[in-house]
N, C-alpha and C positions, 0 to 999 in steps of 0.2 A: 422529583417526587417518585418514591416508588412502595410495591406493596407487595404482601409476601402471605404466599399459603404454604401448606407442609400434609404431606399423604404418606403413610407408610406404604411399600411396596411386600406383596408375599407371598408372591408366585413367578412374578415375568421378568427377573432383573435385569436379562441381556434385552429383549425386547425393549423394555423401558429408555434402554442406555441405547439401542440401535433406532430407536425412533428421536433421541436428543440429540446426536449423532451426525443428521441426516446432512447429507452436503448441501443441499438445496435450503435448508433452514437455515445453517450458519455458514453461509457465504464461503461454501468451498470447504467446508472441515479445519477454517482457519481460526473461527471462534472458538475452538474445542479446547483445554486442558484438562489436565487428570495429578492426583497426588495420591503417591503408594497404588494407582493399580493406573489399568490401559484398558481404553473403550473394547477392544479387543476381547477381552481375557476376562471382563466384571466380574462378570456372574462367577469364574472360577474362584477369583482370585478373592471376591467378598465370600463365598465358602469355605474357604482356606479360613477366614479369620471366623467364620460360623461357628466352624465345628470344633474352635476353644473355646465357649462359650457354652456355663451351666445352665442358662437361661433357657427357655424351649417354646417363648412365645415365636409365633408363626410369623413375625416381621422382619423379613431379610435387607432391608435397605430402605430410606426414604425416599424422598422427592420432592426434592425445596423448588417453587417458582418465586422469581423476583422480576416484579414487573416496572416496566419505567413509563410516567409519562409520555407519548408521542411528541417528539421533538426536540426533548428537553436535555438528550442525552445521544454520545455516538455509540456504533457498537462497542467500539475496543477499551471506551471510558467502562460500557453497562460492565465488562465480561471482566475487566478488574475491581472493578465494584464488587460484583459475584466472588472472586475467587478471596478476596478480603473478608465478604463475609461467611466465607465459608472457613479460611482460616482461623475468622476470632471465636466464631461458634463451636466448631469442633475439634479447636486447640491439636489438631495435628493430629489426635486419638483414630480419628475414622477414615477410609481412605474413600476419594471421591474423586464424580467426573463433573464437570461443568463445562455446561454448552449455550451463547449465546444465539438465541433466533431473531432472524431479521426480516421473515418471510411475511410478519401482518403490519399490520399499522403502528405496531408498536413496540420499541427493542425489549426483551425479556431474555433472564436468564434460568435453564433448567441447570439443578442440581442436584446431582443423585450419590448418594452417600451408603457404604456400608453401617446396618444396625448395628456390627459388633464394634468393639475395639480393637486397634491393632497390637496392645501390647497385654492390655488386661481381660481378662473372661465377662467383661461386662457389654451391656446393651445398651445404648441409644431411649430413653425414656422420654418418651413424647407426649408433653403436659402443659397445660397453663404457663408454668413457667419457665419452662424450655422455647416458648413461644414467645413469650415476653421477652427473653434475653433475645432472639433471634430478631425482631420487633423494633427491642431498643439499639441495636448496634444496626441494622438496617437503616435508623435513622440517624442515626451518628456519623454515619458514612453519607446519606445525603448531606447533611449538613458541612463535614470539613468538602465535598466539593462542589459545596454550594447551590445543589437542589433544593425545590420545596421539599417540605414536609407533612405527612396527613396526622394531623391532633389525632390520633388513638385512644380511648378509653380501656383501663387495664378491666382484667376480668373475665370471666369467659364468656366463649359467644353465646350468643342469647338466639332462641329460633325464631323465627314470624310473630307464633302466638304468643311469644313472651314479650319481643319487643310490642306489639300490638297493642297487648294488658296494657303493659307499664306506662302506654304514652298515654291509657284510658283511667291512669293507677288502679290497674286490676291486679299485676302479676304479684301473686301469691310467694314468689320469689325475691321477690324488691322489698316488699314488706316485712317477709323474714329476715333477709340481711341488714333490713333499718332496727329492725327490731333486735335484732344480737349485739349490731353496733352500740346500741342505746341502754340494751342493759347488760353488757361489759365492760359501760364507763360507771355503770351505777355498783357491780358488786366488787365485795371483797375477796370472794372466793370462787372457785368451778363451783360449789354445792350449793354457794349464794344463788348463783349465775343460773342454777337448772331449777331454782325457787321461785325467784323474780321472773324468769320465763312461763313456769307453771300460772303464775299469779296473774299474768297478762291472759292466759286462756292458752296456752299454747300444751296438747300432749304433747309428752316426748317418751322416750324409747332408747333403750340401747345406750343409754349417757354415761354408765361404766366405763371407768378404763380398767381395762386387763385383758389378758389372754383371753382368755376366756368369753368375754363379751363380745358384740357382733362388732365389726369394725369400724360403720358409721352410725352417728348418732339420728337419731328421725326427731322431726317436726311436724305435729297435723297443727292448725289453726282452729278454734269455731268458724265453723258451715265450710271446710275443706274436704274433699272427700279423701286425697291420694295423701299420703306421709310423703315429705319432702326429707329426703337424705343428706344429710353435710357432708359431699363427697365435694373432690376439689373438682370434677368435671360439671356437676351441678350447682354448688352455690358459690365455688372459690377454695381456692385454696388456705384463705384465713379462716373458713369458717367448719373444719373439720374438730372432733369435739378437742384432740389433743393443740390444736391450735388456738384454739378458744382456750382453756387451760392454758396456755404459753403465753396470753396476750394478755390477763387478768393476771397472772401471775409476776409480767413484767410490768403491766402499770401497778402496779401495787408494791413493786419493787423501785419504781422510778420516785415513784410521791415521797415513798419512805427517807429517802435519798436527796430528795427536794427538802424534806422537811430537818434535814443533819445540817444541811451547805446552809451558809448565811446566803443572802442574795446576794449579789453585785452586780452589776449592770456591766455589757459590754460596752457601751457607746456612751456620749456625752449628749446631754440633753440639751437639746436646741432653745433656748431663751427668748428665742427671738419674735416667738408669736404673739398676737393681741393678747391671752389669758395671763402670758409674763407681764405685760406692760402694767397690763389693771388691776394684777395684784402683785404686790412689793415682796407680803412675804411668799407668797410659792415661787418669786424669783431666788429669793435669795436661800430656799430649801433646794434651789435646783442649783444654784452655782454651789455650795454647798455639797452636794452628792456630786459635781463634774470636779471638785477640788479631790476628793476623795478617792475615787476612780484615778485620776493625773497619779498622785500620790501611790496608790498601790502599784498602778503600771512604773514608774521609776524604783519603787521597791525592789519588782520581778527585775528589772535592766540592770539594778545594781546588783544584783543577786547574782545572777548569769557573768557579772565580769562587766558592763557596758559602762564606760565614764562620761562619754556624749552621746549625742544624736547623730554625731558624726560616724559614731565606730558603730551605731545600729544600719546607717545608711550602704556603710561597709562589708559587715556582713551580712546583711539582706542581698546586695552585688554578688558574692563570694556565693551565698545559697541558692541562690539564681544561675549562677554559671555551672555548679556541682549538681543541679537538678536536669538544667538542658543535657549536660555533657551525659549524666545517667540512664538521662530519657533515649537520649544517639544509642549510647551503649545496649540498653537494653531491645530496641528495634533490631538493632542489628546481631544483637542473642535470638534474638524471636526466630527470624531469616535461618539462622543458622540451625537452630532448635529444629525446625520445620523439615531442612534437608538431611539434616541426622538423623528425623526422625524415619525417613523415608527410606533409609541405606538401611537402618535397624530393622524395618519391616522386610524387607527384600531379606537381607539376609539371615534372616531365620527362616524366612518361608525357604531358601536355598538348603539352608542347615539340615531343616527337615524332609526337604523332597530328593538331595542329591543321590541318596542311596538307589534310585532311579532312575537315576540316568546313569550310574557307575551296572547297574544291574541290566539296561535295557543297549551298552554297549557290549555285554558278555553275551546277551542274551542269542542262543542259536534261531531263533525265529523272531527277529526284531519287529515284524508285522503284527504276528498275534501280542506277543508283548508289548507294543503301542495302543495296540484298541482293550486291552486289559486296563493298562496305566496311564492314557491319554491324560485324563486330568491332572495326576501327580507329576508329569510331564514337561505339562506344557506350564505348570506354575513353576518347576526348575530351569525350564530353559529361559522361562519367563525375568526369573529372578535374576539368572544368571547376565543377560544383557542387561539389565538397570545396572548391576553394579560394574560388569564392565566401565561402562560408559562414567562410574565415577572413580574412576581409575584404581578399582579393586581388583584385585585377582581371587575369584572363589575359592580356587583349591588351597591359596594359603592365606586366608582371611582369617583371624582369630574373631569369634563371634563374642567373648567376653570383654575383648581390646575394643569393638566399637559398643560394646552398650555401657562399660567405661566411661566412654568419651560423647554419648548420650548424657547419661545420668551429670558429667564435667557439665555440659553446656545448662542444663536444666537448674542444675545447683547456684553456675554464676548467670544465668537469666535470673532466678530470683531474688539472688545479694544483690543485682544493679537496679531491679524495680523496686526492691524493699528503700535502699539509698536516692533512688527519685522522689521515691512518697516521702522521706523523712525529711528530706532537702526541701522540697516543695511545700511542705506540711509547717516546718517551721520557717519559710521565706514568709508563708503569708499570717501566721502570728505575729514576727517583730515588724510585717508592714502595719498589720492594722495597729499593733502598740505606736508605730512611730506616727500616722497618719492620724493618730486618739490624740497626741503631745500634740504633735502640732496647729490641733484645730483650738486646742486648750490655751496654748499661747498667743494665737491670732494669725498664724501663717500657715499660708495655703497646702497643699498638700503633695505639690507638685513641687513646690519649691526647693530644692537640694542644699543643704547645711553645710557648708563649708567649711566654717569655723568651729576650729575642735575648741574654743574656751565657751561654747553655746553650750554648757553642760545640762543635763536634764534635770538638776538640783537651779537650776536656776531662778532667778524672782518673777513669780508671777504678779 
């Protein structure tokens, strides 16, 4: 089991990163790893990627805590755990340090991550649902190695007085969200939607969309004193007014759509209950609709090419093997993705600070010219040992030759995930069609077909 908060940081980044750092916390500096920058150098090195960055909120890095159960985990399990989810969360964009602590009673890992991007001028947005993905792949990862889990409620967090209300059904907030839920299954329209709310007693404000209009929409109730705002930090993220609009707009789009498609059933209807016994004919309307069903499904098999249940058991084999073999390939696109991404980082911050170190070897007073340029510096000298070490030479590196060979990896990481999903996506169609025949003929589902004249046109 473990659990997970998140703090933006925006003032103390080397502080932060020297207090997570600490040798006595992680067992000698052994628990420590870093990607795109060094415990060393953060603070410079997450400035480097600042100051591409049009954004000008005041948040220079965060600070992920992932905490483990006491006992339940070792250190070197916690600190890959950590550094996993620090890969799936921030797909390589952000550069970060992680460090596990072993100093209280229980393994935790701190990770401290640049707000910017390393390749794009964007930031880091820290919301509901940047939390929730953090949240869910947190427990994704307890799960493949085998830790408990904490059942989570999605949504945002709720303070004292709120949860307090709601356990008394006071909060003025719980009732709002029932209450939008309940009449966005009832209208046709957004203009239905701000009618039907009216009609319950609810003012409202600001329900406009356009420029022009305030950005969130208000909620007061009868006998409420404060207007409650459909922001995503206060009621959720569904319940912003253009959200609400996109949810009434797409059930009204789904019915419309239900109401074109004929129904069909995916499964076969089980007979076998007392209500089948004791009435003859609702058996024989249900064997009836599982004839029907059997029948469409050998339709689609002979459509696709399939003459037995033999050559379906075959290629479900075949789509199985093309999915694992995709699933290899593309982890190991991921691995690669990751350390490309990190040569790519270094070497532009190289690109752009060398002219510094080519100036600060000319330079007739290399002292004052160091405490001028220290920063620009020490992020090229910086850069220049990572890429040594992966067997570059700075001075004759072409910087377009590795973002080339970047954008190469990124391109075949996603032909080999898109061909897992597709493989995988259609193995478990022609299971459940073969696993529908077979329950329909009276054989188990485990049982393997051997016999190619067992054709799917066969006599029921």
């Amino acid at each position: 089991m473990s659990i997970t908060k998140i703090h933006a940081i925006k003032a103390t980044v080397q502080k932060a990163v020297d207090y997570i750092c600490d040798r006595d916390k992680t067992d000698g500096s052994i628990l420590i790893s870093s990607y795109a920058t060094s415990p060393e150098f953060a603070a410079e090195e997450f400035r480097f990627s600042l100051d591409h960055t049009h954004q000008r909120d005041p948040n220079l890095a965060y600070h992920l805590i992932q905490s483990f159960a006491p006992g339940e985990v070792t250190p070197e399990l916690a600190h890959e755990i950590g550094k996993e989810l620090a890969d799936r969360h921030l797909q390589g964009k952000h550069s970060y340090i992680i460090a596990t602590h072993v100093d209280k009673g229980h393994v935790h890992n701190h990770i401290i991550f640049c707000a910017a991007e390393n390749f794009e001028a964007k930031k880091y947005h820290s919301c509901g649902r940047s939390y929730r993905d953090i949240r869910n792949i947190n427990d994704t990862l307890c799960r493949e190695h085998n830790l408990s889990v904490v059942e989570q409620k999605t949504g945002p967090a709720k303070t004292y007085k709120e949860w307090q209300s709601e356990k008394s059904n006071m909060s003025w907030k719980t009732k709002l969200r029932k209450d939008i839920n309940a009449t966005i299954k009832e209208s046709g329209s957004y203009e239905e939607f701000i009618s039907l709310m009216k009609a319950k007693g609810y003012e409202i404000k600001d329900h406009e969309i356009s420029e022009e209009a305030h950005k969130y929409i208000g909620f007061r109730a009868p006998g409420q004193e404060r207007w409650i705002r459909g922001r995503e930090q206060s009621l959720g993220e569904d319940f912003t007014k253009e959200k609400i609009k996109e949810r009434i707009e797409k059930k009204v789009q789904q019915r419309a759509e239900r109401k074109k498609k004929p129904y069909h059933p995916t499964e076969l209807i089980d007979t076998s209950g007392e209500k089948f016994a004791e009435s003859p004919g609702l058996k024989k309307w249900a064997e009836r609709e599982n004839l029907q069903l059997a029948a469409k499904i050998q339709s689609e098999l002979s459509g696709r090419g399939f003459k037995s249940l033999q050559d379906v058991d075959d290629k479900i084999k075949s789509l199985h093997t093309q999915a694992v073999t995709a699933k290899r390939t593309t982890v190991a696109l991921d691995k690669r993705k990751k350390a490309s991404a990190e040569v790519l980082t270094y070497a532009r911050q190289y690109s752009e600070k060398k002219r510094y170190l080519q100036a600060y070897k000319k330079s007739k007073d290399p002292d004052r010219y160091y405490r001028e340029h220290s920063y620009d510096l020490h992020l090229a000298w910086g850069a220049e040992d990572i890429l040594k070490a992966n067997g570059i030479d700075p001075e004759t590196m072409k910087l377009k030759d590795i973002e080339s060979e970047y954008r190469q990896i990124c391109s075949d990481r996603d032909k080999t995930y898109a061909e897992y999903r597709n493989a995988e996506k259609e193995c478990a169609e022609l299971t459940g069609y073969r696993d529908t025949l077979l329950q329909f003929i009276g054989e188990s589902k485990e049982q393997s077909i051997t016999e190619p004249e067992k054709d799917i046109k066969r006599d029921r």
